[in-house]
N, C-alpha and C positions, 0 to 999 in steps of 0.2 A: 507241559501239556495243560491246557486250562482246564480246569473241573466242570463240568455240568452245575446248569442254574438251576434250582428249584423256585419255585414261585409260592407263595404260600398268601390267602384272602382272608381275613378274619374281622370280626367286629371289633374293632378300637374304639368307637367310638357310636351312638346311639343305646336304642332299647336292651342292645343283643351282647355290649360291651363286657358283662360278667364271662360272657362265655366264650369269648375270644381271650383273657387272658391264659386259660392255660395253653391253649395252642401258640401264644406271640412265646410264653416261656419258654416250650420245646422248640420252637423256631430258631429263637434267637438266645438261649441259656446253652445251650447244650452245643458238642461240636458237632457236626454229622461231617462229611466226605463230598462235600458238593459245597457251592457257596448259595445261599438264600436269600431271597426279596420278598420283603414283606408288603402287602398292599393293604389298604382300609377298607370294607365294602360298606360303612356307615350304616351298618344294618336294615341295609332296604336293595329291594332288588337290581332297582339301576347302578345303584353303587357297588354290589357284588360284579353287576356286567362287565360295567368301566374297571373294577380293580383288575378282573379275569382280563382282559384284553389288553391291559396295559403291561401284563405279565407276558401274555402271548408277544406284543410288542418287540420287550424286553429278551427275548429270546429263549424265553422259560423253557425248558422240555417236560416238565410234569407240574401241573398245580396242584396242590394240596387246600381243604378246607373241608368245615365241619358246621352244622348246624346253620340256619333256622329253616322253618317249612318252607319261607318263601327265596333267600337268598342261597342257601345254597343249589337249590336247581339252575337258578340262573348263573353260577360261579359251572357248574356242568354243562348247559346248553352252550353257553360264552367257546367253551374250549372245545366242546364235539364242532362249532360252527369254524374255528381256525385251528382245527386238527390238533391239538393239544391233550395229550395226557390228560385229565383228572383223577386224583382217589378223595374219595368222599367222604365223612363218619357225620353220625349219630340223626339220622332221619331213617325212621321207622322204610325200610328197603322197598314194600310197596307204591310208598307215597314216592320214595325218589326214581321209582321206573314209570310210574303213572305221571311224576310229573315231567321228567328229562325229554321221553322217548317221545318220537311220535313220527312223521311221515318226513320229516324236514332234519331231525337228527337222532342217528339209528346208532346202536350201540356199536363198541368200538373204541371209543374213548373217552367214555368216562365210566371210572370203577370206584365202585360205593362197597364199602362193607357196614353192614347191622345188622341188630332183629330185626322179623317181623309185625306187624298187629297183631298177628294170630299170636304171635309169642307172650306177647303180654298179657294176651287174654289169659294164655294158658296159667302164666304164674299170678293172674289175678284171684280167676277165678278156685286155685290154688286153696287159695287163702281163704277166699269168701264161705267154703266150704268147711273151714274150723267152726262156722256157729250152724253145721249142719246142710244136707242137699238140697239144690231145687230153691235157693233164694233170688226175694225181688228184691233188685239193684235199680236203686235210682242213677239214672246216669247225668252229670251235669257235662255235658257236651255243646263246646257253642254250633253256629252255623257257616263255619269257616270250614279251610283244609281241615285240619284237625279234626274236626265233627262230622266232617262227611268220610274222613278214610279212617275213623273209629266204627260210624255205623256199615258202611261197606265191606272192612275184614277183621272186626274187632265182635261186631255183635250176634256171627252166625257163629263160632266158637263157643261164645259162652252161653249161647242162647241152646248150641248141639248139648249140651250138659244140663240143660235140666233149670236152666236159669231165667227166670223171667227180667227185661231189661226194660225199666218205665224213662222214655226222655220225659225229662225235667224241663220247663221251659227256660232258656240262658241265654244270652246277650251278656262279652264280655263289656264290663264295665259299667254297666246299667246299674241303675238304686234298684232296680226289683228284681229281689233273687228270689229262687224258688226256695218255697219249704222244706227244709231237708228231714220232718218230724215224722213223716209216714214210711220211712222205709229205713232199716234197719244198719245195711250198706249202701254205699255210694261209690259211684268209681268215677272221676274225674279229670278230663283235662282243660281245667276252669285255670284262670291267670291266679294266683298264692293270695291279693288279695282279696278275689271275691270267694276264693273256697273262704276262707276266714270269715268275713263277712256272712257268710252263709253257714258257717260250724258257730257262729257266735249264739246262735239263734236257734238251732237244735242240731245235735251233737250226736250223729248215729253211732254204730257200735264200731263200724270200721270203715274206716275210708281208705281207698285205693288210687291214685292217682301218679300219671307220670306227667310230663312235660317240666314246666318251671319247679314241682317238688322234687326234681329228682336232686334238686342243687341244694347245698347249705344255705347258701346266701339268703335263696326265699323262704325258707321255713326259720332262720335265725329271726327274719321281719316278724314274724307272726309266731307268737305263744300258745298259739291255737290251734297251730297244726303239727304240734306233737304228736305224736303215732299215726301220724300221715304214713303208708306203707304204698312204695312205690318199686319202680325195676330198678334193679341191680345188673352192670353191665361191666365193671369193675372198680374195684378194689384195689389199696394194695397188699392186700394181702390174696388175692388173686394169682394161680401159678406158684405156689410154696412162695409168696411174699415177694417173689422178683421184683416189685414195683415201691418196693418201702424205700428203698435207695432216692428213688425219682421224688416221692409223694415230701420227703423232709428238705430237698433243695428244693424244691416249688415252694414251701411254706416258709421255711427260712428268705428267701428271694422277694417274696410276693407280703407276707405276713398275711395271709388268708390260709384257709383249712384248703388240703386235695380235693377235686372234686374229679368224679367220673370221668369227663371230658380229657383228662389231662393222660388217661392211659390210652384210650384211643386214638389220641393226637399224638404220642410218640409212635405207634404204632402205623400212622400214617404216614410220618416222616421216615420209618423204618422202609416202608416198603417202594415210597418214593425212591430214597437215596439208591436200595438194588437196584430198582427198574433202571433207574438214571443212568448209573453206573457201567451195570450191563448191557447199552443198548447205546449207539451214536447216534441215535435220531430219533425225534418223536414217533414216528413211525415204529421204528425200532424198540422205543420204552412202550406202545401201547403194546406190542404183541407180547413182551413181555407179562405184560400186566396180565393181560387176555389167558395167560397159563401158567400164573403165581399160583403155588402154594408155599407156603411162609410161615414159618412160625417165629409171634411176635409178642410185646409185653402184652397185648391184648389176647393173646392164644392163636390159635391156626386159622391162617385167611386162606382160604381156596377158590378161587375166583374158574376153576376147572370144575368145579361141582357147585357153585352157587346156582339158589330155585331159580335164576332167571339173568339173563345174559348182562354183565358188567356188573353180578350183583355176590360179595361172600356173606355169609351167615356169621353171626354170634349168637350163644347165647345166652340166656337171663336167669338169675337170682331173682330171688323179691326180699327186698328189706325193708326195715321201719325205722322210722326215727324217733329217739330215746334220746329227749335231753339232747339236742343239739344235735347227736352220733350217728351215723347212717347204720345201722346194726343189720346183717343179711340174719334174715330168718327161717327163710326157706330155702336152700339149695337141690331140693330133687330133678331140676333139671339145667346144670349147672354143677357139676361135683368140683371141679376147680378153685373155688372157696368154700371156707368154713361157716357153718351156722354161728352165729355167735350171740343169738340170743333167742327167746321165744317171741312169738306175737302176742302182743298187749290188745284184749280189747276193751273196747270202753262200758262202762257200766249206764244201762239206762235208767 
């Protein structure tokens, strides 16, 4: 009997290529119970389309993919348009039902697990509140996806607490960054080199920021953005350490540090390979999917009680980075990992 194909879309190649390695790892390091195609999506939208479709082609029954704002919707619209399974990671859940759905393709098949915006908020403002209630946060947010589905479900959360939220004016990649001298926090999802750029020049007391800091790679670039404190989504020491196993063959393999991405990419291979398994048709692995619950290296997907339809929850730690180290520092909503260090803040 021939196995089921998974298909699997990742950056190999452009902007987005750090974050595709750990998914091509778990794809193709690892055995799973099905046989696997890997396609390129060259980190841009058209080329998540053409990979998505050439998998659909290929006879895929579930594609798998993870990350960016703009590629992987179109790796999800691609396969709801020729009935294809999807499971999706690491885009904030909102932006990926805001941007999949719409009157032309209706849920059904493609399933995303993440946080929310509102979640980040929650463990942002967390933190913000170590130097006291009711602070003004400068926000460097561009005018892209990103900045508009921060101030959409990011900024009435923390603004419900007591927070005042000043935009900063921002333009990714531009010479003229804003001041960062009048406001004490900052919470960001600027590109690693222009928070630097802009921490070079005055240096708040804490900065919060997720997208590119959430990764080694960008904060290793820059000296500057040490105790950058961002979300924590996992670990391996997440779930009494399940995932230390996984985190030392990816770095022996790769010779890079684990990063986040690499738990919830097994995690997606995990939940593909059941659906696959148990089901002889796409049809068959979406309904599947449709009324998974699962427990996985990432913790329990429930796609039966997710806030909104093809969508499961996780959720967030807040850590900071110490000397290179992703260090969680807050777990009160998230008890699944350990603290393991306190929050640094900076001296004005």
């Amino acid at each position: 009997m021939s196995r089921p194909l998974i298909g699997v879309v990742l950056a190999a190649t452009g902007r987005l290529a750090p974050l595709g390695v750990p998914l091509d790892f778990v794809a193709r390091a690892l055995s799973w119970p099905v046989d696997v195609l890997v396609r390129d999506s060259a980190s841009t939208p058209d080329g998540a389309r053409a990979a998505a479709l050439s998998l659909a082609d290929a006879g895929a029954r579930v594609v798998v993919t993870l990350g960016g704002t703009r590629t992987l919707p179109a790796v999800a619209r691609a396969c709801t348009e020729r009935e294809v399974p999807c499971v999706s990671t690491t885009l904030p859940w909102q932006v990926f039902h805001a941007e999949v759905f719409d009157d032309d393709h209706r849920p059904g098949w493609a399933f995303h697990f993440s946080w929310g915006l509102d979640d980040i908020a929650d463990v942002f403002t967390d933190l913000w509140e170590h130097l006291g209630p009711a602070r003004r946060v400068g926000c460097l947010w561009n005018d892209g996806t990103q900045g508009t589905a921060l101030r959409r479900w990011f900024r009435p959360v923390a603004e419900a607490r007591g927070h005042t939220l000043v935009d900063l004016p921002y333009r990714e990649h531009a010479a003229d960054l804003p001041d960062l001298g009048d406001v004490e926090v900052v919470t960001s999802a600027a590109t690693a080199a222009d928070l630097a750029a802009a921490v070079r020049r005055a240096r708040p007391r804490l900065i919060t920021c997720s997208r590119w800091l959430t990764y080694p790679f960008s904060v290793a670039a820059h000296d500057l953005l040490d105790r950058v404190a961002t979300i924590v989504y996992w670990t391996p020491g997440h779930h009494d350490g399940r995932g230390r196993d996984l985190a030392v063959a990816y770095e022996a393999a790769t010779g890079t540090p684990w990063s986040q991405p690499l738990g919830v990419a097994h995690a997606a291979l995990e939940v593909a390979c059941h659906a696959a398994c148990a089901a002889e048709s796409r049809a068959g692995t979406a309904e599947v999917l449709a009324n998974l619950r699962r427990d996985t290296l990432a913790g329990t997907l429930d796609w039966a009680r997710g806030p909104a339809p093809g969508v499961a929850r996780i959720p967030l730690a807040c850590g900071q980075w110490h000397g290179g180290h992703l260090v969680v520092v807050d777990n009160r909503r998230d008890r699944t990992v350990r603290v393991g260090g306190e929050l640094r803040l900076t001296r004005r």
